[in-house]
Biopython code that builds the backbone (N, CA, C, O; Angstrom):
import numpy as np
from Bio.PDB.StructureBuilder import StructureBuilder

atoms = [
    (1, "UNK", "N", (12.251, -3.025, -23.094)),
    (1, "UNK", "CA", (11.009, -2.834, -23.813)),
    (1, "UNK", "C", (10.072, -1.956, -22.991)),
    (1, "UNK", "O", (10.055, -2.221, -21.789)),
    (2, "UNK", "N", (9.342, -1.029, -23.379)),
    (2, "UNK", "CA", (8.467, -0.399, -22.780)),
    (2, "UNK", "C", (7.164, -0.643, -22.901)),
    (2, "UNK", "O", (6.815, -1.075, -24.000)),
    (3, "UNK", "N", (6.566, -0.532, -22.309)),
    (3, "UNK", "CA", (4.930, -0.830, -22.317)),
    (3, "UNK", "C", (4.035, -0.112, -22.108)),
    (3, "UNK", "O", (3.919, 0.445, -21.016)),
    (4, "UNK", "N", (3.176, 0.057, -23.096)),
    (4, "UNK", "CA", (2.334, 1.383, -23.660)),
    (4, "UNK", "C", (1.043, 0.834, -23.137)),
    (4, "UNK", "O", (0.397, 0.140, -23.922)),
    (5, "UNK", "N", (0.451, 1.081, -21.653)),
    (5, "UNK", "CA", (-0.178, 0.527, -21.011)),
    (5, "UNK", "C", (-1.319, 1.354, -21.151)),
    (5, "UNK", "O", (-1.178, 2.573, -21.053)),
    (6, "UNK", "N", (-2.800, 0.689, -21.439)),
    (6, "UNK", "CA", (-3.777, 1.088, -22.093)),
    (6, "UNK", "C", (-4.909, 1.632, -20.981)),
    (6, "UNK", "O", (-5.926, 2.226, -21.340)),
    (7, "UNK", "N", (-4.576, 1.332, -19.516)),
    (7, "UNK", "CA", (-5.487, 1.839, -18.630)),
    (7, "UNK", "C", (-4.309, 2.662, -17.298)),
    (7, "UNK", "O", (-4.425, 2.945, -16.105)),
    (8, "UNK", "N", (-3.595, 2.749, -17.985)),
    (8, "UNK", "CA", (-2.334, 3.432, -16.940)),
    (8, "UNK", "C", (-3.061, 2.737, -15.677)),
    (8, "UNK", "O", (-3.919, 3.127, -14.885)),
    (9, "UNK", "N", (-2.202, 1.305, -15.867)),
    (9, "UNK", "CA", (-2.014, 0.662, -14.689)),
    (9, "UNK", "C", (-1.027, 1.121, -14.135)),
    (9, "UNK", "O", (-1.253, 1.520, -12.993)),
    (10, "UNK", "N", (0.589, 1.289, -14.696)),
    (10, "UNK", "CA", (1.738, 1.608, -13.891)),
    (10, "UNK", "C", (1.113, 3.003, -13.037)),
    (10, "UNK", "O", (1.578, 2.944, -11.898)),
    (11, "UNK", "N", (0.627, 3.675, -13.119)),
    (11, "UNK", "CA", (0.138, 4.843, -12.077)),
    (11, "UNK", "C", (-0.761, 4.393, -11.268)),
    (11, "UNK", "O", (-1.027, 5.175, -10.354)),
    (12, "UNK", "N", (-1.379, 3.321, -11.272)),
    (12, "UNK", "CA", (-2.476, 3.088, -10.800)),
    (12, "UNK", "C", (-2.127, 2.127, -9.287)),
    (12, "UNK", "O", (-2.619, 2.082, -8.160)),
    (13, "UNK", "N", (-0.704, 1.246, -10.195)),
    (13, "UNK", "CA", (0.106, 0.318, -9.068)),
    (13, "UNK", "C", (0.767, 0.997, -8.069)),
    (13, "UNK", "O", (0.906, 0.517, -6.944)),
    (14, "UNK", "N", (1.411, 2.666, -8.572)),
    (14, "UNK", "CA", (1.702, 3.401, -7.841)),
    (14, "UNK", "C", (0.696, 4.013, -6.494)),
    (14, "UNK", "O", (0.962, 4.193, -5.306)),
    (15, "UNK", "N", (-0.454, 4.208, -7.232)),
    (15, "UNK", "CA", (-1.498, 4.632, -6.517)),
    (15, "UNK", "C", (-1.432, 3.885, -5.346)),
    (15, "UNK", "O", (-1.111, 4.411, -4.281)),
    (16, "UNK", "N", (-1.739, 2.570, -5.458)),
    (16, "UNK", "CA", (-1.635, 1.706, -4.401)),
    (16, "UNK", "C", (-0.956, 1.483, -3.579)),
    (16, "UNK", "O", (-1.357, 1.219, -2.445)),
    (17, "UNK", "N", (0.412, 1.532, -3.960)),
    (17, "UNK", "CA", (1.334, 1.338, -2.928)),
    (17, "UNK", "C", (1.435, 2.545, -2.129)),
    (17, "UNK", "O", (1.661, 2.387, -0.929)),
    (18, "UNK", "N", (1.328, 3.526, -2.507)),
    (18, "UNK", "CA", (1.264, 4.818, -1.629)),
    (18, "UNK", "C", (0.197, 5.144, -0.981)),
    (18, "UNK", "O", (0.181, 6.010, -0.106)),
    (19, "UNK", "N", (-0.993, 4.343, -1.431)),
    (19, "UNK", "CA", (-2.212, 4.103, -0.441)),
    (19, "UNK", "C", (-1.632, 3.365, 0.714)),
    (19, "UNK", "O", (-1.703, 3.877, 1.831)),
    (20, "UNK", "N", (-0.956, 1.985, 0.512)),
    (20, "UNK", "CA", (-0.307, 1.200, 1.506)),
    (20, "UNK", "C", (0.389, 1.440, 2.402)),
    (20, "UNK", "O", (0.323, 1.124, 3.589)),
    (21, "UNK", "N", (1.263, 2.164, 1.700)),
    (21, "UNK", "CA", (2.124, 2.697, 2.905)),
    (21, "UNK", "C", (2.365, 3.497, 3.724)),
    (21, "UNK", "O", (3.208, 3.544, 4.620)),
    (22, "UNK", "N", (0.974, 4.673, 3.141)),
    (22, "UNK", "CA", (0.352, 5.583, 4.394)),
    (22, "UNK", "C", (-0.346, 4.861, 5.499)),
    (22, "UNK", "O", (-0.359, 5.402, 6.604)),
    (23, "UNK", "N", (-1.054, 3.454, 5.301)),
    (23, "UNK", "CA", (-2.159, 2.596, 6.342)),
    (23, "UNK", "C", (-0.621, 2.494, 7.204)),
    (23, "UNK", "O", (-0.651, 2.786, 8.400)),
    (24, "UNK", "N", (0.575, 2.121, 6.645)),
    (24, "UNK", "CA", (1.509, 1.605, 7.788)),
    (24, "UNK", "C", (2.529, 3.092, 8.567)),
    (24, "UNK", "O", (3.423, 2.951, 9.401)),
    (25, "UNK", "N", (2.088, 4.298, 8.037)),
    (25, "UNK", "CA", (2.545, 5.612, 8.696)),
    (25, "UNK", "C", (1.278, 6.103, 9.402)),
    (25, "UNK", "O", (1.658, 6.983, 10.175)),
    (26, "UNK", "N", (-0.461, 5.903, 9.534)),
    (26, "UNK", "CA", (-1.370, 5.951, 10.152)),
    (26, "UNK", "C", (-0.849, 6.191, 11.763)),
    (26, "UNK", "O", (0.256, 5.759, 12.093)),
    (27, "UNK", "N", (-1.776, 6.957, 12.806)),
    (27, "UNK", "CA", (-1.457, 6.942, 13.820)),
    (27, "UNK", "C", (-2.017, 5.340, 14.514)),
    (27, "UNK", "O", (-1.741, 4.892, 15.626)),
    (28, "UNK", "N", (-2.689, 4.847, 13.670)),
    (28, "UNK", "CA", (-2.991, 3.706, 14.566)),
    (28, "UNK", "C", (-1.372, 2.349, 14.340)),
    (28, "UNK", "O", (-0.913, 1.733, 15.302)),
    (29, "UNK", "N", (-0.909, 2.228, 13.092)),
    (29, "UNK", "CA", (0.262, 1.470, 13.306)),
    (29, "UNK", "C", (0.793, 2.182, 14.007)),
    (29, "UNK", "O", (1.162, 1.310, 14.795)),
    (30, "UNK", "N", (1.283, 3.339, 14.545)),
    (30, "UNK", "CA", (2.445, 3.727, 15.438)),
    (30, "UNK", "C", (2.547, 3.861, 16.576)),
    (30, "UNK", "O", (3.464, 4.492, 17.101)),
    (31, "UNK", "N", (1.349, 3.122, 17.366)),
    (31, "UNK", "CA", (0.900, 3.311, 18.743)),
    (31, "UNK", "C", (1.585, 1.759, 18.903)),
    (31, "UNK", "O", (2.339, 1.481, 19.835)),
    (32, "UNK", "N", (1.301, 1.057, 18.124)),
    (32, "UNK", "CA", (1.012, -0.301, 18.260)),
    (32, "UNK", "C", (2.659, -1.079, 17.316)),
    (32, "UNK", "O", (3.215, -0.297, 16.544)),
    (33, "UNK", "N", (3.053, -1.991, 17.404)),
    (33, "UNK", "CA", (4.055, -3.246, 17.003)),
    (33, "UNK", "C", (2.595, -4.050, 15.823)),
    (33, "UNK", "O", (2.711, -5.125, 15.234)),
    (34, "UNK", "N", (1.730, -3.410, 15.796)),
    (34, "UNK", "CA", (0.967, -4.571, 15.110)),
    (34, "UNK", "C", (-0.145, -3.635, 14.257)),
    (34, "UNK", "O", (-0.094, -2.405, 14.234)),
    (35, "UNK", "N", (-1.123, -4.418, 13.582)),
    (35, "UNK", "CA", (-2.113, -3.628, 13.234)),
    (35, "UNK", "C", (-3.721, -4.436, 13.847)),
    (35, "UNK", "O", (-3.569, -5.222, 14.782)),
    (36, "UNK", "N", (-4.668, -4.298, 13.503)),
    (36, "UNK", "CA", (-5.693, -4.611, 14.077)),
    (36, "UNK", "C", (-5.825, -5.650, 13.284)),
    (36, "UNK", "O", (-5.645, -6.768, 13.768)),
    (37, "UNK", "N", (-6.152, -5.513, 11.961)),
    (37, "UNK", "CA", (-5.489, -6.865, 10.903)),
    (37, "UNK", "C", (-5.161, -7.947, 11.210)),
    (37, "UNK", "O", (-5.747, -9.028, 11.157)),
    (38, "UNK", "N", (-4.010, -7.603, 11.606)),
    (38, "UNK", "CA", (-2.699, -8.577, 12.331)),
    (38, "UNK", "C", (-3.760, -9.679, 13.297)),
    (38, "UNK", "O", (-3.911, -10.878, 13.062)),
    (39, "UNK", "N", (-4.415, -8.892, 14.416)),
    (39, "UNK", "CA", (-4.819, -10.067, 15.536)),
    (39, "UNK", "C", (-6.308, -10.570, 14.744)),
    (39, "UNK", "O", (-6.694, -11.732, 14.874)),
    (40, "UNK", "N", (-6.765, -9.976, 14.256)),
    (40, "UNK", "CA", (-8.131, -10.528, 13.399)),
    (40, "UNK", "C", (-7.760, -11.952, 12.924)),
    (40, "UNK", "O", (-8.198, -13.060, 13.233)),
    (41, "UNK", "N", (-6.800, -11.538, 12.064)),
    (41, "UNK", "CA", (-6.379, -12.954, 10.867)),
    (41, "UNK", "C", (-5.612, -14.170, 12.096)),
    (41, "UNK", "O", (-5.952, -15.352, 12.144)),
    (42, "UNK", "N", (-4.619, -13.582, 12.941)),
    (42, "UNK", "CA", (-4.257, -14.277, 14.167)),
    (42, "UNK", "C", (-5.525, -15.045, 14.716)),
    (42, "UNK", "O", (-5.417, -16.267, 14.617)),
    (43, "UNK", "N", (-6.722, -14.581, 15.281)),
    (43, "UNK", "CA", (-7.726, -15.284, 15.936)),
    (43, "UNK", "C", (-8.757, -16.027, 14.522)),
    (43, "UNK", "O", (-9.935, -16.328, 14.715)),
    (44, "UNK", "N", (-8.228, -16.183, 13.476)),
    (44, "UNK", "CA", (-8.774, -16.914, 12.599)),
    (44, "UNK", "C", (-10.264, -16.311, 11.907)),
    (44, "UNK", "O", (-11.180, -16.988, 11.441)),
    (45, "UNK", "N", (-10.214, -15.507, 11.963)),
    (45, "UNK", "CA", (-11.177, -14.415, 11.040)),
    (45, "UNK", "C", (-10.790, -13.607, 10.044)),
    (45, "UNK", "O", (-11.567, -12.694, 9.767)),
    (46, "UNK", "N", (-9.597, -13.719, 9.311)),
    (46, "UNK", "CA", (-9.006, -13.076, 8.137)),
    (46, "UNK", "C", (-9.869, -13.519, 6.876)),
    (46, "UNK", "O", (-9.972, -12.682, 5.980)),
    (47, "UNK", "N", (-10.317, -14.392, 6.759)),
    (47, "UNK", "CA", (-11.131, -14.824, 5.150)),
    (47, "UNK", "C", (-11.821, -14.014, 5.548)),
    (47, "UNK", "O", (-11.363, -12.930, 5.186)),
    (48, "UNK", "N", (-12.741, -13.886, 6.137)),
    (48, "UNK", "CA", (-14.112, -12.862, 6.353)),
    (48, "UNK", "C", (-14.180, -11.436, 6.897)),
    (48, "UNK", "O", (-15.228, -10.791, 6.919)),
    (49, "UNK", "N", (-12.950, -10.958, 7.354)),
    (49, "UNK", "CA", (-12.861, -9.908, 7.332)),
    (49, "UNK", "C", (-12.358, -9.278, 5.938)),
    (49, "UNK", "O", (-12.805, -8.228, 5.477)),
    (50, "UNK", "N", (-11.491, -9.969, 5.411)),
    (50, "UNK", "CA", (-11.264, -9.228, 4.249)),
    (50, "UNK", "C", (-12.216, -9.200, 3.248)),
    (50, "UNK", "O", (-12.444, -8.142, 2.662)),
    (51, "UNK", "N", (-12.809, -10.231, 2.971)),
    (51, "UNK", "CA", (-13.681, -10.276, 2.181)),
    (51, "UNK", "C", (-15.025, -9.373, 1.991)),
    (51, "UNK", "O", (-15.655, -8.882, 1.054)),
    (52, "UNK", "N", (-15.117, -9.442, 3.638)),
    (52, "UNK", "CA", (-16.750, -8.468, 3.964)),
    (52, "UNK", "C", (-16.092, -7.035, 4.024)),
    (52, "UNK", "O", (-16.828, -6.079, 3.779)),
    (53, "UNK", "N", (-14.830, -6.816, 4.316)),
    (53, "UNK", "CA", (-14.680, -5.570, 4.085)),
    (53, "UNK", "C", (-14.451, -5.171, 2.065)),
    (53, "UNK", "O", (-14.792, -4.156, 1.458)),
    (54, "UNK", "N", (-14.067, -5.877, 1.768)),
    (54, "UNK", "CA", (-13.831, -5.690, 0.209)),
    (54, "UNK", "C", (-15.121, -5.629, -0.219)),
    (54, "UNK", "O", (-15.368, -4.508, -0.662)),
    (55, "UNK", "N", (-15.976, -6.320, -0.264)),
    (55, "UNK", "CA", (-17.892, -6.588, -0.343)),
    (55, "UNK", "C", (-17.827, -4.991, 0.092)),
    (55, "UNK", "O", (-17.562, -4.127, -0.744)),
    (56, "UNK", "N", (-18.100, -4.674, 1.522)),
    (56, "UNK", "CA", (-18.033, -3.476, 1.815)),
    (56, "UNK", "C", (-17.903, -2.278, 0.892)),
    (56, "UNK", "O", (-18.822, -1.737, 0.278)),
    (57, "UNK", "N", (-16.475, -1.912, 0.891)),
    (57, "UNK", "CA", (-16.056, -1.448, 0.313)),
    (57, "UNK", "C", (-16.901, -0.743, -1.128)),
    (57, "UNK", "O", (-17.480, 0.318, -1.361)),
    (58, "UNK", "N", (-16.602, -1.945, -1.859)),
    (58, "UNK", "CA", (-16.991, -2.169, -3.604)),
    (58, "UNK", "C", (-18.383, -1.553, -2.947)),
    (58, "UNK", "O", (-17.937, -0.506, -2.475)),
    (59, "UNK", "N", (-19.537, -1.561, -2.686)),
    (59, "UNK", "CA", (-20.807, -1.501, -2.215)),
    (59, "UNK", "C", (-20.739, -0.510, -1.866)),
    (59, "UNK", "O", (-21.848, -0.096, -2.204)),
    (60, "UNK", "N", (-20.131, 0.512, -1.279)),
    (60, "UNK", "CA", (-19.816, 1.711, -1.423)),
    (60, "UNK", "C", (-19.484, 3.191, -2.105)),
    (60, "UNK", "O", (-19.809, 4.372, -1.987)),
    (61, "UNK", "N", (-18.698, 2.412, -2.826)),
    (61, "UNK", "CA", (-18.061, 3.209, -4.140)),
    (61, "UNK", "C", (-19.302, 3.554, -5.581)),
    (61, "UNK", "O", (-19.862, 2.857, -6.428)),
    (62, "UNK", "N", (-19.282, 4.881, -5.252)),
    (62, "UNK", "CA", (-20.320, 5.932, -5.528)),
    (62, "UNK", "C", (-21.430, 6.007, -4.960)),
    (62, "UNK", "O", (-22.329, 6.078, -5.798)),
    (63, "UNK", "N", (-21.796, 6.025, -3.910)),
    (63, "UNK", "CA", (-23.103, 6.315, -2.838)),
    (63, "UNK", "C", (-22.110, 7.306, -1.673)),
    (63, "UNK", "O", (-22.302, 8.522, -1.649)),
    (64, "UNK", "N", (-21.303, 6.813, -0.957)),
    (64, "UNK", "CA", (-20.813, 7.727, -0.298)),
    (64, "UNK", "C", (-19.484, 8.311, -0.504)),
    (64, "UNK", "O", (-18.433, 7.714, -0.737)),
    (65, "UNK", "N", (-19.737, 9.841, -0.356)),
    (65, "UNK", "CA", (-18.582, 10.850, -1.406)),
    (65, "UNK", "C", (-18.470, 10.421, -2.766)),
    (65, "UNK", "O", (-17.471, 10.539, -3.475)),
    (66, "UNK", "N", (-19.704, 9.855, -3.115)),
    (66, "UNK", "CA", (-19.374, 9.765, -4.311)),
    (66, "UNK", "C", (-18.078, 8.980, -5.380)),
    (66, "UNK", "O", (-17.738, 7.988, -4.736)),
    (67, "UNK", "N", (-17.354, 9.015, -6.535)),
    (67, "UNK", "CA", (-16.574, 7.891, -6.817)),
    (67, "UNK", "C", (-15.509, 8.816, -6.010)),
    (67, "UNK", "O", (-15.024, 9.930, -6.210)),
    (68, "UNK", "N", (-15.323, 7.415, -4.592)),
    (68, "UNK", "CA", (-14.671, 7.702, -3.949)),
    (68, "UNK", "C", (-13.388, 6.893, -4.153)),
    (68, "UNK", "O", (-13.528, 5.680, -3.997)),
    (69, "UNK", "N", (-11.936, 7.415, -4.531)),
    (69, "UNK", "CA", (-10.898, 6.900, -5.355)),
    (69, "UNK", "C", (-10.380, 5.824, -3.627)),
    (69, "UNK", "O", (-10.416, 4.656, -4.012)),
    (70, "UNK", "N", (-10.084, 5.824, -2.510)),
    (70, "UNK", "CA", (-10.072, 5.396, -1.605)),
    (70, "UNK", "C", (-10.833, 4.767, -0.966)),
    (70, "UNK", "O", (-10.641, 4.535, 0.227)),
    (71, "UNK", "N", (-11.874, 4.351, -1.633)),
    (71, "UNK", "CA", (-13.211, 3.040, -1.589)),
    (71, "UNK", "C", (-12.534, 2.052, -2.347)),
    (71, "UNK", "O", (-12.373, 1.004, -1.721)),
    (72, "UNK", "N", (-11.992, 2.065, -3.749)),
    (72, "UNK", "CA", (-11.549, 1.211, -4.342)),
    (72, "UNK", "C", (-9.979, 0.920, -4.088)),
    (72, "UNK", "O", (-9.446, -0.033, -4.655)),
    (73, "UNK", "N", (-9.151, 1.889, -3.098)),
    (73, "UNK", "CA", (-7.961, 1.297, -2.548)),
    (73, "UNK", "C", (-8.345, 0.473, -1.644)),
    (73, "UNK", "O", (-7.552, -0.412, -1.321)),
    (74, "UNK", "N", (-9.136, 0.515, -1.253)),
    (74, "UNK", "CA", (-9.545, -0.163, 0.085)),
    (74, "UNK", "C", (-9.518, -1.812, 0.083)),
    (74, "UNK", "O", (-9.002, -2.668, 0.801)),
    (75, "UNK", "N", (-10.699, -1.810, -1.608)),
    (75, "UNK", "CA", (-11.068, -3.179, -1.974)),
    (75, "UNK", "C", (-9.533, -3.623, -2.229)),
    (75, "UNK", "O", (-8.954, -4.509, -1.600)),
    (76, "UNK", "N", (-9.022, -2.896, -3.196)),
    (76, "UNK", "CA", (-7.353, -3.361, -3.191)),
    (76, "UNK", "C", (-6.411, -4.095, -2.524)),
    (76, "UNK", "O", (-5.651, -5.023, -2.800)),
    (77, "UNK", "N", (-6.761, -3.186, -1.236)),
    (77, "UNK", "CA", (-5.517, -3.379, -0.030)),
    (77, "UNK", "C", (-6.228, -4.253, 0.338)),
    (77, "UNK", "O", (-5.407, -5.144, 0.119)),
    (78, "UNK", "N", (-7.158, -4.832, 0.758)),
    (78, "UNK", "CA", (-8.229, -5.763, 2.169)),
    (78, "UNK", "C", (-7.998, -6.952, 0.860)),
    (78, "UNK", "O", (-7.627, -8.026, 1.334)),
    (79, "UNK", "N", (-8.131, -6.975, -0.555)),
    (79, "UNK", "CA", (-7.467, -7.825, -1.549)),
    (79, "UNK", "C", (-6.194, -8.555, -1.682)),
    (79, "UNK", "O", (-6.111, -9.771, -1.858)),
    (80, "UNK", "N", (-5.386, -7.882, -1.604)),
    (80, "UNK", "CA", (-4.001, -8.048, -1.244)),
    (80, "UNK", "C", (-3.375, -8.539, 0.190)),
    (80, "UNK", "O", (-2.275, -9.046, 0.407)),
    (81, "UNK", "N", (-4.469, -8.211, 1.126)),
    (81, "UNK", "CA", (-3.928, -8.719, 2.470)),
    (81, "UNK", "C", (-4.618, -10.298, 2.225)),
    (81, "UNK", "O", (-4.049, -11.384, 2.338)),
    (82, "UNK", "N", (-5.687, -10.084, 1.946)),
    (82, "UNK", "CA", (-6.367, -11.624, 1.336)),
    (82, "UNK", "C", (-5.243, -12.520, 0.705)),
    (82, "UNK", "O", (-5.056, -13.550, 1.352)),
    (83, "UNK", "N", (-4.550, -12.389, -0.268)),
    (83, "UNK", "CA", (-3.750, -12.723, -1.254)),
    (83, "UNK", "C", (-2.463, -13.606, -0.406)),
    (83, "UNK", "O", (-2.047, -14.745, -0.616)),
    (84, "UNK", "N", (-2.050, -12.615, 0.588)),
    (84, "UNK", "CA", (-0.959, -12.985, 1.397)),
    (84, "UNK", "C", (-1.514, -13.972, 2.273)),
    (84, "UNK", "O", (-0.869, -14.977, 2.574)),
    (85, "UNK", "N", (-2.744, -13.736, 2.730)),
    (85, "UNK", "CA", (-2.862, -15.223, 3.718)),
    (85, "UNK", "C", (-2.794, -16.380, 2.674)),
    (85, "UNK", "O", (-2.114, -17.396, 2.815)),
    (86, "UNK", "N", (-3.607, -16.083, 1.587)),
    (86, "UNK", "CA", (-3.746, -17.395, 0.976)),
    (86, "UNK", "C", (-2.713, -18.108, 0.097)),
    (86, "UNK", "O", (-2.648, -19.318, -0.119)),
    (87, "UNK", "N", (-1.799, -16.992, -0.440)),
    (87, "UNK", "CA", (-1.131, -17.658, -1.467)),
    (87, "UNK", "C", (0.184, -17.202, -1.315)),
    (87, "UNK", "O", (0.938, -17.896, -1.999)),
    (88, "UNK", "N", (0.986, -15.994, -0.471)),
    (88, "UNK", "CA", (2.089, -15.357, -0.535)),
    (88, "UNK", "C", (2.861, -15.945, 1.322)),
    (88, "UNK", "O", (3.826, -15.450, 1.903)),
    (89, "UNK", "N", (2.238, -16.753, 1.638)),
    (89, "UNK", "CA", (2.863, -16.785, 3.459)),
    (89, "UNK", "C", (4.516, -16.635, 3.534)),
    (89, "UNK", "O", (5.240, -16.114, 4.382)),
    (90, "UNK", "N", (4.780, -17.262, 2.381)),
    (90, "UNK", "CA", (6.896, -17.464, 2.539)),
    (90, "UNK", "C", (6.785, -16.406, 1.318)),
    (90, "UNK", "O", (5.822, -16.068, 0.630)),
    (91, "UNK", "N", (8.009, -16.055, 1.316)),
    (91, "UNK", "CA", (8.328, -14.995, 0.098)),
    (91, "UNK", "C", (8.970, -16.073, -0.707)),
    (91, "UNK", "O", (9.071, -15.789, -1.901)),
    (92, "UNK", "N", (9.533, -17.508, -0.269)),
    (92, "UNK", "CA", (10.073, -18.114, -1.768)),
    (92, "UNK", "C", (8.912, -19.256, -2.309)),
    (92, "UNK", "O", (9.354, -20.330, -2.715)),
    (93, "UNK", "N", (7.588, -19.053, -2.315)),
    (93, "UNK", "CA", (6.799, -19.670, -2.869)),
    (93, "UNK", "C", (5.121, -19.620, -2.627)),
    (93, "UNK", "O", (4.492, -19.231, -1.643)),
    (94, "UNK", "N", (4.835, -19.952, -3.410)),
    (94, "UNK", "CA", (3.441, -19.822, -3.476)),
    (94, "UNK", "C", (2.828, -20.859, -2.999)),
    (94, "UNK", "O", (2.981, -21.988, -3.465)),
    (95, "UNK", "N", (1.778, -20.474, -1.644)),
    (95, "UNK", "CA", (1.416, -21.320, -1.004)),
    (95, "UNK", "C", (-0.307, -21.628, -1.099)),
    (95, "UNK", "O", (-0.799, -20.500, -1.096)),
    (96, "UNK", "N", (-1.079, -22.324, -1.156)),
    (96, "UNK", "CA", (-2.427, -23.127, -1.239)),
    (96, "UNK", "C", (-3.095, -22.583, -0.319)),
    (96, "UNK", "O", (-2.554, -22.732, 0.776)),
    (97, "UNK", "N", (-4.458, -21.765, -0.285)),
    (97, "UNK", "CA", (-5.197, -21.703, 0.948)),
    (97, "UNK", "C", (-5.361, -22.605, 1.935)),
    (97, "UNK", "O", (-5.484, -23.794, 1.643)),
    (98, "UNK", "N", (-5.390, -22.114, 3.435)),
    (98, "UNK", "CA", (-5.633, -22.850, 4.403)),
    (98, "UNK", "C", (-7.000, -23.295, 4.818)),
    (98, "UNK", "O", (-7.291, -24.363, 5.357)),
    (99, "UNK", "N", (-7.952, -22.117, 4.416)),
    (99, "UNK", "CA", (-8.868, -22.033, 4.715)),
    (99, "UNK", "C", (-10.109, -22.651, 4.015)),
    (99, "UNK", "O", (-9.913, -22.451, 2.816)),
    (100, "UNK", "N", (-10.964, -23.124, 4.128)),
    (100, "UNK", "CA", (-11.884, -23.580, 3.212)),
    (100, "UNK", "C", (-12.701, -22.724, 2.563)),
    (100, "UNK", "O", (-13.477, -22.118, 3.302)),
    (101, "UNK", "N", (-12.778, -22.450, 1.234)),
    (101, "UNK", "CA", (-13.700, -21.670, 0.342)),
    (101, "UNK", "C", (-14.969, -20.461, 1.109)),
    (101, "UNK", "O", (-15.164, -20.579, 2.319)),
    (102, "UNK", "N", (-15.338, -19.944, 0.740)),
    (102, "UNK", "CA", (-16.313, -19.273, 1.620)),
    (102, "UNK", "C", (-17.349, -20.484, 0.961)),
    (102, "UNK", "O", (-17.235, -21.364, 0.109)),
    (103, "UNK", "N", (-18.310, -20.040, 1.781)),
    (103, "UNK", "CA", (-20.414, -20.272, 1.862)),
    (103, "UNK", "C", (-20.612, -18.899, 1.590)),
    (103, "UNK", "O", (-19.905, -17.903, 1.741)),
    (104, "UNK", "N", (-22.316, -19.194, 0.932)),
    (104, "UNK", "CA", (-22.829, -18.235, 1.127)),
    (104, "UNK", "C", (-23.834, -18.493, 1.698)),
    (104, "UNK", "O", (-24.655, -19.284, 1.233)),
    (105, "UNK", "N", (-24.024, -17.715, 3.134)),
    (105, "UNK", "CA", (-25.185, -17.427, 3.411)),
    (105, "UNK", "C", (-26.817, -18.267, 3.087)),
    (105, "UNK", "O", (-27.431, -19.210, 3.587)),
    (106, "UNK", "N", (-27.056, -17.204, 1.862)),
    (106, "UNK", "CA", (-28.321, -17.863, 1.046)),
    (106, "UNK", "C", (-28.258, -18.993, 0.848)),
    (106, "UNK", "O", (-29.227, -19.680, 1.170)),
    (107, "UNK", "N", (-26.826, -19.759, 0.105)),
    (107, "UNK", "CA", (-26.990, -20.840, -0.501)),
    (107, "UNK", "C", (-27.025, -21.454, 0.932)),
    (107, "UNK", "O", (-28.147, -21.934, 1.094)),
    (108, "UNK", "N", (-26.504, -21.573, 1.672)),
    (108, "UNK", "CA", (-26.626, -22.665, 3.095)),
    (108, "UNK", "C", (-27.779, -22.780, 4.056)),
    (108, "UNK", "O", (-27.885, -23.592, 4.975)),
    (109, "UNK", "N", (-28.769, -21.679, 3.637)),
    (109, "UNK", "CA", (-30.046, -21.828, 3.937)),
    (109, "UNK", "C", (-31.308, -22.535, 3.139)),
    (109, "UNK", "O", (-32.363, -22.987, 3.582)),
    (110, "UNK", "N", (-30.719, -22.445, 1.589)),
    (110, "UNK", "CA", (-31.404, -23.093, 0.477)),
    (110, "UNK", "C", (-31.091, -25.020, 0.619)),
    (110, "UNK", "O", (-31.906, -25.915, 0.394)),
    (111, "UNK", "N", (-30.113, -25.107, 0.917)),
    (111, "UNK", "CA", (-29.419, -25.707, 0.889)),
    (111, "UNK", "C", (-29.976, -26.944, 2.304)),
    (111, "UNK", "O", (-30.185, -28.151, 2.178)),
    (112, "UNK", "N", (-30.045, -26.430, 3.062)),
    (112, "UNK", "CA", (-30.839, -26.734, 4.493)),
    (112, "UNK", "C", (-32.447, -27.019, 4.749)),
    (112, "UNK", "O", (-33.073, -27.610, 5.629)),
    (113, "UNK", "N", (-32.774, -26.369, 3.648)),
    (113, "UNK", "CA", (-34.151, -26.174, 3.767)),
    (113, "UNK", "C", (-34.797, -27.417, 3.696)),
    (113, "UNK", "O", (-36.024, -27.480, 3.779)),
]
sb = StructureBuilder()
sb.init_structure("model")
sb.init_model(0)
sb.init_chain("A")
sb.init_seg("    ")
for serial, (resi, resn, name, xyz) in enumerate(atoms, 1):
    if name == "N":
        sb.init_residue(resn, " ", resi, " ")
    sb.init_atom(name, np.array(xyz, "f"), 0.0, 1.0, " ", f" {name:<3s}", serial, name[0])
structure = sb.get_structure()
C-alpha cells in the first residue's frame, strides 16, 4: 500500500536522518570514541540538556538566519536523543523514564512562596 502523505513526512524523516548522521561524521565524533552528549547524560544531566537545548532551539527558529531548516533538526535530534534515554534503552522494549518529570522553575517558586 502506498501512502499519499499530506505534509511529505517521508522526506522530511529522510531529512533527519541525514541531519543525524552527519552529527556522527562531524569532526568532533571523530576525534573522540564518544560524543559530548554521551558524558552529559552519563553525569546525569541528559533530561535538561536536551530539553533546554530543544527550548533553545525552537526559540530560535526564525530570529536567527531566519527559518532556519537546522534549528528545527536540532529540536528533532536533542528530541530523539531524549526519547532514547527515556523510552528506547534496550532495542527489544520499551522502557519507563528514569528520571522524574521536569519542574518548572516559576511554578517552584510560586509554589514556595
Amino acid at each position: 500500500m502506498t501512502i499519499d502523505y499530506k505534509f511529505n513526512e517521508n522526506k522530511i524523516v529522510n531529512d533527519i536522518m541525514d541531519y543525524i548522521n552527519k552529527t556522527y561524521q562531524s569532526h568532533y565524533a571523530q576525534t573522540k570514541n564518544y560524543q559530548a552528549t554521551e558524558i552529559i547524560i552519563d553525569q546525569g544531566h541528559g533530561t535538561g540538556f536536551c530539553m533546554g537545548n530543544i527550548l533553545k532551539y525552537a526559540q530560535r527558529y526564525g530570529k536567527k538566519e531566519g527559518r532556519n531548516k537546522n534549528d528545527l533538526l536540532k529540536v528533532i535530534h536533542y528530541a530523539v536523543i531524549q526519547l532514547s534515554q527515556d523510552h528506547y534503552q534496550c532495542d527489544s522494549k520499551i522502557v519507563e523514564p528514569k528520571e522524574p518529570a521536569l519542574r518548572s522553575v516559576m511554578s517552584e517558586k510560586l509554589n514556595n512562596a
